[in-house]
C-alpha positions as CSV (number, residue, x, y, z in Angstrom):
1,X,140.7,-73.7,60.9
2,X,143.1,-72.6,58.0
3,X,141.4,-73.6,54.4
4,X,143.4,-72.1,51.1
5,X,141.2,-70.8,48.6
6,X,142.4,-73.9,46.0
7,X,140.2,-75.8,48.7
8,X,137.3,-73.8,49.4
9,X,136.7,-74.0,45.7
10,X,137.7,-77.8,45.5
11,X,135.0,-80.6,44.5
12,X,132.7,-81.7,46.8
13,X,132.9,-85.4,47.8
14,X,129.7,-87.4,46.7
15,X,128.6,-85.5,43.8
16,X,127.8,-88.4,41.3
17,X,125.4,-89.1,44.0
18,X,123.9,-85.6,45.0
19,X,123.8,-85.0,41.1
20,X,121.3,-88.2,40.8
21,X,119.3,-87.1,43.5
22,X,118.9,-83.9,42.3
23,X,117.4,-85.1,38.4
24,X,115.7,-87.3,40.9
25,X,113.6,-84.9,43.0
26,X,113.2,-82.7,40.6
27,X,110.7,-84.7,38.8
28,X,109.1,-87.6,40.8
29,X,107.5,-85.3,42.7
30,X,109.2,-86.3,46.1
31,X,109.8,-83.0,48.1
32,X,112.4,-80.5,47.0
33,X,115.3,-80.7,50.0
34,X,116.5,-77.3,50.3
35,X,120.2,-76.9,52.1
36,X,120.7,-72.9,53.2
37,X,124.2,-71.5,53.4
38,X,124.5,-68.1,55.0
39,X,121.9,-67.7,57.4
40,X,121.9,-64.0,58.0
41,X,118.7,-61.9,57.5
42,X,118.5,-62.6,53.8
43,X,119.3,-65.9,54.1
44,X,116.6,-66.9,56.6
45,X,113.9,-65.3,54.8
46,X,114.7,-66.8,51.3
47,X,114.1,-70.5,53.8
48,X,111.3,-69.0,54.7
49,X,109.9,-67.8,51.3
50,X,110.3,-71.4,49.9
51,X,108.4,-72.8,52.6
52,X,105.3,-70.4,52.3
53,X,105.3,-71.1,48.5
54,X,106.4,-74.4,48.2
55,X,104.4,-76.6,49.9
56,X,106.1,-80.1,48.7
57,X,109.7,-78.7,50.3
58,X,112.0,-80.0,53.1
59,X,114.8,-77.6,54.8
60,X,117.1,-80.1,55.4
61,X,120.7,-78.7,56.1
62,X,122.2,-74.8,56.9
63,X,125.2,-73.5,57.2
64,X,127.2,-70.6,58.2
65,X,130.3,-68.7,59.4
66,X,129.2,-68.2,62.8
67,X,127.5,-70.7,65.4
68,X,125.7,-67.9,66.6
69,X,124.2,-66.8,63.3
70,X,123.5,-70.5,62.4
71,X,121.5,-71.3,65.4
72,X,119.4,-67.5,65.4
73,X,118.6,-69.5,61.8
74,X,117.6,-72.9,63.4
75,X,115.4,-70.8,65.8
76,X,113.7,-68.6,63.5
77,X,112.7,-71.8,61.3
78,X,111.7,-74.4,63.9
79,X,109.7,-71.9,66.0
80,X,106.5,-72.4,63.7
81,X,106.7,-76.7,64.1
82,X,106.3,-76.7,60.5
83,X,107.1,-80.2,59.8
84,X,109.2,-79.5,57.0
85,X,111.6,-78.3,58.9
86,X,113.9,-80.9,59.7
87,X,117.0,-79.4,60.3
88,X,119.3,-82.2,62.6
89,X,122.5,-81.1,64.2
90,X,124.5,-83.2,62.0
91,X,123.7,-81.4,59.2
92,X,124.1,-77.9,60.9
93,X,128.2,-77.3,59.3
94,X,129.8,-73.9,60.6
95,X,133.4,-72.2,59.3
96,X,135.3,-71.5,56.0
97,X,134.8,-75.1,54.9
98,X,130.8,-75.1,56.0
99,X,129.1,-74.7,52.7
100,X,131.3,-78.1,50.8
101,X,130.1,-80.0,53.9
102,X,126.4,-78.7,53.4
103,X,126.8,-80.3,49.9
104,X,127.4,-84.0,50.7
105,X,123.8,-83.8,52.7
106,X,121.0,-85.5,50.9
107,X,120.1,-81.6,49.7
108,X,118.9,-80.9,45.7
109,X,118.5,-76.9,45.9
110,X,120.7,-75.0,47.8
111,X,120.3,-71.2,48.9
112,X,123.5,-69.3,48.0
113,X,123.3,-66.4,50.8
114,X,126.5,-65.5,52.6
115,X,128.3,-62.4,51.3
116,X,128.5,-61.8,48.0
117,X,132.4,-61.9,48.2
118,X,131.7,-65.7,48.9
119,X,129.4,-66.4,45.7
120,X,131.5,-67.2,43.4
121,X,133.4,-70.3,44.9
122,X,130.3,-71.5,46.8
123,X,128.3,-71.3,43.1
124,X,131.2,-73.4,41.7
125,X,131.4,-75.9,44.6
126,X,127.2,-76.6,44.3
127,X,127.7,-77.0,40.7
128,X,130.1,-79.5,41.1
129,X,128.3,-81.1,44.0
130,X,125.0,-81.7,41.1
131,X,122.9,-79.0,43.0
132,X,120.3,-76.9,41.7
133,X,121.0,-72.9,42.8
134,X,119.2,-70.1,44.4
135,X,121.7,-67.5,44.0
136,X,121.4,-64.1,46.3
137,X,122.4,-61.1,44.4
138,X,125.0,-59.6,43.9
139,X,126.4,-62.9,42.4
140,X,130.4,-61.4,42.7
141,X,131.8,-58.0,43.7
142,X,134.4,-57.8,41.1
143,X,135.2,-58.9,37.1
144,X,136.9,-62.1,38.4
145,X,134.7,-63.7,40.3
146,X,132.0,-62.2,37.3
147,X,133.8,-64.7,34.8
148,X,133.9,-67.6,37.4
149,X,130.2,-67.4,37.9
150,X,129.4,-66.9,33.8
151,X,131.7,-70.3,33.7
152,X,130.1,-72.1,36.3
153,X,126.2,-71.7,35.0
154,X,127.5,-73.0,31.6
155,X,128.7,-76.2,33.5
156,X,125.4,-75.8,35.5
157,X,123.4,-75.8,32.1
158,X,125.6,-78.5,30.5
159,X,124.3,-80.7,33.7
160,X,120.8,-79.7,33.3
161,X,121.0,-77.7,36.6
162,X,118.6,-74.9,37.2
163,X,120.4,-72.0,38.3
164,X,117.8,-69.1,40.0
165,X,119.0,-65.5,40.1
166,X,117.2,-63.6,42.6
167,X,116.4,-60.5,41.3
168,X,113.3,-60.5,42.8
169,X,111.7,-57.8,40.1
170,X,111.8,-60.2,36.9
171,X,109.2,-62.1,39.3
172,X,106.8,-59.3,40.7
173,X,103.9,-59.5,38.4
174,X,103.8,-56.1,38.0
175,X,106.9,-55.2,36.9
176,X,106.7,-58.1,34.6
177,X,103.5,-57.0,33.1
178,X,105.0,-53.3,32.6
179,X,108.6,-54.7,30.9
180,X,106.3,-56.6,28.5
181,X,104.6,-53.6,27.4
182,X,107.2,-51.8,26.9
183,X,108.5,-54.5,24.7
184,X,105.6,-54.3,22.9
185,X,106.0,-50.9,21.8
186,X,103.4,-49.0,24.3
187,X,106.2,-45.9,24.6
188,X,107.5,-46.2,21.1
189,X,111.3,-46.6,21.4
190,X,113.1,-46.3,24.3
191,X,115.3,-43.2,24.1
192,X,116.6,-42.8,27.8
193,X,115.8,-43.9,31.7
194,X,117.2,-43.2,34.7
195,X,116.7,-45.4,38.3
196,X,117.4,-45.0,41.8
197,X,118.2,-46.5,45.0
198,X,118.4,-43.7,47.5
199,X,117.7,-44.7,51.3
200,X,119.0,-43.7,54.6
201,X,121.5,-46.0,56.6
202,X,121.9,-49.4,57.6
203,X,123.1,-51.9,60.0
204,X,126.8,-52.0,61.2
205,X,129.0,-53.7,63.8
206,X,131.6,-52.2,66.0
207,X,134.4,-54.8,66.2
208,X,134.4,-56.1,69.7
209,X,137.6,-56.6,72.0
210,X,140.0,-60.0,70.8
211,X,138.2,-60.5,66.9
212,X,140.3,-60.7,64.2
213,X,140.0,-59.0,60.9
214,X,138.8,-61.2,59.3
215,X,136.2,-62.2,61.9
216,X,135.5,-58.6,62.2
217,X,134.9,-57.8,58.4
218,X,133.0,-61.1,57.9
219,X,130.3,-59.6,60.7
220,X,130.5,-56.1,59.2
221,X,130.8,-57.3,55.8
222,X,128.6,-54.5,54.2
223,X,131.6,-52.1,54.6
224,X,134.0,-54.0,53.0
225,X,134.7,-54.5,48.7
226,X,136.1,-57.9,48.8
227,X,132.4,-59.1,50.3
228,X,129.9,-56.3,49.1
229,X,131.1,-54.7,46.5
230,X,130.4,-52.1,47.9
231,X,126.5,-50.2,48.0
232,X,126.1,-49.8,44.2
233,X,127.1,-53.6,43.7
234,X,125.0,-55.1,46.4
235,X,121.6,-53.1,46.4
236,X,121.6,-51.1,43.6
237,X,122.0,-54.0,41.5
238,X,118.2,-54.4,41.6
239,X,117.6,-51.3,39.3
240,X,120.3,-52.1,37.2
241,X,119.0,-55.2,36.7
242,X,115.6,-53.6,35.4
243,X,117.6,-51.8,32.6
244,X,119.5,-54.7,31.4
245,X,115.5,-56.7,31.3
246,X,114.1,-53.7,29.8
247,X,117.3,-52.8,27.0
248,X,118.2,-56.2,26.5
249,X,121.6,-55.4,26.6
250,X,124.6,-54.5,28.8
251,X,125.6,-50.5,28.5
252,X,128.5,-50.0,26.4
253,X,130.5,-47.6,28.7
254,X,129.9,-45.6,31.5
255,X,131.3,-41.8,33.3
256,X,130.2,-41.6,37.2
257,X,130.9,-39.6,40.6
258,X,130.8,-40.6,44.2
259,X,132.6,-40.3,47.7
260,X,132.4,-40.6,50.8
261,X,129.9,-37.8,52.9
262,X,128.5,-39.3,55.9
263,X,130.1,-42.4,56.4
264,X,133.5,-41.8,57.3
265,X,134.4,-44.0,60.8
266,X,136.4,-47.0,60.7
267,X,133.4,-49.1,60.6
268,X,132.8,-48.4,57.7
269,X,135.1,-49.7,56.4
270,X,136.3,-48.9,52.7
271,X,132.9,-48.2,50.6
272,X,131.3,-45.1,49.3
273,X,128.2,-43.6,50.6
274,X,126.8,-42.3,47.1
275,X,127.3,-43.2,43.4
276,X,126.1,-41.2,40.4
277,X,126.4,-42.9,36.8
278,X,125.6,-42.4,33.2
279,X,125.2,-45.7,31.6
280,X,125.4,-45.5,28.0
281,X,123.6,-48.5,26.0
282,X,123.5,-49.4,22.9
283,X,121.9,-46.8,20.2
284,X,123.0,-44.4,22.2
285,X,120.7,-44.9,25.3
286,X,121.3,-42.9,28.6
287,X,120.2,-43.9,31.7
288,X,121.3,-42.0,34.9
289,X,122.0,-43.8,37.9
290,X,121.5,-42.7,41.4
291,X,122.3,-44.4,44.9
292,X,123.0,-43.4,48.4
293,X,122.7,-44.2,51.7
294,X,122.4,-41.1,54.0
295,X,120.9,-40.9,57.1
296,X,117.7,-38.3,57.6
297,X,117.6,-37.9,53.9
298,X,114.3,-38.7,51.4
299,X,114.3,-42.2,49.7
300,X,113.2,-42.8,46.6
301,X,113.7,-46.6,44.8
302,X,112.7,-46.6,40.8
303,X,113.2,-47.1,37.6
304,X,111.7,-45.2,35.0
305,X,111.9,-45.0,30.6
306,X,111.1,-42.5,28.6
307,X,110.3,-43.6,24.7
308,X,109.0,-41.9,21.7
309,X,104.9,-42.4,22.5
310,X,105.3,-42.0,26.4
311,X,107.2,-43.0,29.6
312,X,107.0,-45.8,31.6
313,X,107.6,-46.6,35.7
314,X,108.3,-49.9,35.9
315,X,108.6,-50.3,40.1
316,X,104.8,-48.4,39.7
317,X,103.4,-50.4,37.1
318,X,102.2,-47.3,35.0
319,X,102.7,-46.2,32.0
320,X,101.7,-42.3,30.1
321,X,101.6,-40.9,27.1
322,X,100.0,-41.9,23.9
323,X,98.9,-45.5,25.8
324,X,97.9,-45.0,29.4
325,X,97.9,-47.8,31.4
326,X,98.0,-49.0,35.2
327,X,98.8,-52.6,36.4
328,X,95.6,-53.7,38.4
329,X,96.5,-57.4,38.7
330,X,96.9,-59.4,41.6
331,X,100.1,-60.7,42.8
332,X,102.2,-62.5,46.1
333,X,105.6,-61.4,47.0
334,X,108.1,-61.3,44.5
335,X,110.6,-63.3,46.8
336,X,108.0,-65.6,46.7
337,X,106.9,-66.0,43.5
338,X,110.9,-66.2,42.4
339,X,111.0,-70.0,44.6
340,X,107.7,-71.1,42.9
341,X,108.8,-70.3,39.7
342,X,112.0,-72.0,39.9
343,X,110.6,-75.2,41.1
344,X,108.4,-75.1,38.7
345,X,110.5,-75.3,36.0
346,X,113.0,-78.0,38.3
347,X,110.3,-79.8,38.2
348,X,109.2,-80.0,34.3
349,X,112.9,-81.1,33.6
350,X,114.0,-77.8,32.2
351,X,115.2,-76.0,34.5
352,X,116.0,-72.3,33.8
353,X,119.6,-71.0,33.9
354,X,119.8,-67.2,35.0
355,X,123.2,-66.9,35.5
356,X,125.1,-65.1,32.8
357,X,121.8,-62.5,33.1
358,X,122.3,-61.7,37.1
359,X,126.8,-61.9,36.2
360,X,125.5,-59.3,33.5
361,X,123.6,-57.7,36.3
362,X,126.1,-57.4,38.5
363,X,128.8,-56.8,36.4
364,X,127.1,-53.6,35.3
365,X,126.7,-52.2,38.6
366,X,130.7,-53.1,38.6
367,X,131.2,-50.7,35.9
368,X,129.1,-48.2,37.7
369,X,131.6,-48.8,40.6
370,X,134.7,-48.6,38.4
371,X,134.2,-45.6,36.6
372,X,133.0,-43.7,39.6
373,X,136.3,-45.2,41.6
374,X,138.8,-44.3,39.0
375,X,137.0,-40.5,37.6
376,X,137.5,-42.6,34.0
377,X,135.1,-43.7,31.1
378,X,135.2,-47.5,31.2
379,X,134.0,-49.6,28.4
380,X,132.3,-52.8,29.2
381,X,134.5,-54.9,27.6
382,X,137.4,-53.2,30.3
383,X,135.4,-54.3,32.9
384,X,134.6,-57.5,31.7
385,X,138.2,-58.1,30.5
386,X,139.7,-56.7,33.6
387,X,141.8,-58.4,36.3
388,X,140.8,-57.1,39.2
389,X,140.1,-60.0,42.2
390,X,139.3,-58.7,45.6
391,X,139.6,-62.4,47.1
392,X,141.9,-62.4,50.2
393,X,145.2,-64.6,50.2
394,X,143.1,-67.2,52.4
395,X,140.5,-67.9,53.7
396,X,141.2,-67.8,57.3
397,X,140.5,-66.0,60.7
398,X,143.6,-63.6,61.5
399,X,145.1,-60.6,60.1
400,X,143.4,-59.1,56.5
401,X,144.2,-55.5,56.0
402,X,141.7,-52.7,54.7
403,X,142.2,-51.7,51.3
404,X,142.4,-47.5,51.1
405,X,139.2,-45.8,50.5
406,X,139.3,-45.4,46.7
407,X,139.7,-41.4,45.9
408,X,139.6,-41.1,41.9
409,X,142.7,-40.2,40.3
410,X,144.8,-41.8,42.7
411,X,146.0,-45.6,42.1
412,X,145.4,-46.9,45.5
């Protein structure tokens, strides 16, 4: 099935009525009907998150690319016979037009988790539709889809919709309890930082014999920029996202390096293996970026300031210096926490809005990307400004060429 990109981001039908049952659940205390599109490894477990910590919750409705995906989904949920569950074939919708179906079920909160290239119009569709938003990171893997995302929270917040950003970290107790203190002034001022996502390889799929492109980079989509991002964009955004909580601010510009060293093979597609960045911030803040993904290497995930009276680890919830300290707190899972939180505050009647902080978010780990793609200083207001859009010409199962590998100092 053929669907142009003015209708995968078209209104959904019924969404005076989805909008009304959506201020409705949220505060009557009926259970919150939760519709999941993208049912891939992420996407299942975020189902499964809510259930474990939201006890008054329904699953109602998935959807997905692939039958195959969407049913693994249906499997992994019903096996428990938790009777919230109640996922029915007709509300099981597949293809490029699955998630606008998904939104005329009876759903209020719908799980935004296929890949990332996807966010963007599927955030603007739910919007429309009167749906309150769990968003996966990264929320777009380029400036334009950034600016579509910043425009549809404000239509989100102008409806009273909550919009969830999952960044896990800003609800792991820990973490939370060490930004605060170094809000308060427990390492003086904050005078640099650096953070890292270095781990060893991942998934992939070999195309198999008679699957198009698009089929084929839809399945492998980690390899490709116009639905990861590529590496920096779609994991690395976590740490980044601890600098913007704990400077308050976007960076002003950023120099970076990067390449290609392991992962060369066609399957691979068009992404990097390793990035290196030096985010400037305001007054003059560095913090040095690292991420890679190299097999039979050392891993090492963190983010850590240094301040005037002492430096702080915010993944270890520890802080030395003048004013020692060590989290010793309880907590549950952060992916957890993040859905009890949010219904929480769908259900006080004001809902939070995150999503100009995770467009930030991601938009800085753009930068990151840009700089280290073009051997340039960008500004943030370049990348912000910037009309770069990595959306195919449609949204359809046939031919889609690879963009070139980037190689800095040559326009690709």
């Amino acid at each position: 099935m053929r669907v142009t990109r003015r209708e995968l981001i078209g209104t959904a039908a019924g969404a005076a009525m989805a909008a009304a049952a959506a201020r409705a659940g949220a505060q009557d205390g009926t259970p919150v009907r939760v519709g999941l599109v993208g049912c891939g490894g992420r996407g299942t477990g975020a189902a499964q998150n809510i259930l474990e910590g939201v006890p008054n919750c329904e699953i109602l409705a998935l959807a997905d690319m692939f039958p195959d995906r969407l049913n693994r989904a249906r499997t992994a949920l019903t096996k428990s016979n938790d009777p919230r569950v109640k996922i029915e074939d007709a509300r099981c919708f597949t293809g490029f037009d699955a998630c606008r179906r998904l939104l005329d079920t009876p759903v209020d909160y719908v799980i935004l988790a296929q890949p990332p290239g996807f966010r963007p119009p599927h955030f603007e569709l739910a919007v429309e539709a009167g749906k309150h938003v769990f968003l996966e990171k990264p929320v777009a893997v380029d400036p334009a889809g950034v600016r579509r995302v910043i425009a549809a929270g404000a239509k989100a917040k102008a409806k009273n919709l909550g919009v969830h950003a999952s960044t896990e970290n800003r609800h792991n107790r820990k973490m939370e309890e060490t930004v605060r203190r170094i809000h308060d002034g427990q390492i003086g001022k904050v005078v640099a930082g650096r953070c890292f996502f270095n781990t060893g390889g991942l998934w992939k799929f070999e195309r198999k014999p008679g699957e198009s492109d698009m089929e084929w980079q839809i399945r492998n989509w980690y390899y490709f920029d116009w639905l990861s991002g590529d590496h920096i964009v779609e994991q690395h955004v976590h740490e980044l996202d601890v600098c913007h909580w704990v400077l308050k601010a976007p960076p002003v510009r950023a120099v970076a390096v990067g390449g290609r060293s392991q992962r060369v093979e066609p399957v691979y597609g068009n992404i990097w293996d390793h990035f290196a960045v030096d985010f400037e911030f305001p007054d003059n803040v560095h913090v040095m970026s690292m991420c890679r993904q190299w097999q039979n290497t050392d891993g090492h995930v963190g983010a850590y300031f240094v301040g005037t009276k002492g430096e702080a680890s915010v993944y270890g919830g520890t802080i030395t210096g003048e004013n020692p300290w060590k989290y010793d707190g309880n907590m549950i899972s952060p992916h957890v926490q993040e859905h009890i939180d949010f219904v929480e505050s769908i259900r006080s009647g004001t809902p939070y809005n995150r999503a100009t902080q995770v467009a930030y978010s991601t938009l800085i780990a753009i930068l990151g990307r840009t700089a280290a793609y073009t051997g340039k200083v960008v500004t943030w207001d370049q990348v912000l400004n910037a009309d770069q859009d990595y959306s195919p010409p449609a949204y359809a199962f046939g031919d889609l060429p690879v963009r070139p590998v980037p190689v800095p100092g040559k326009k690709a």
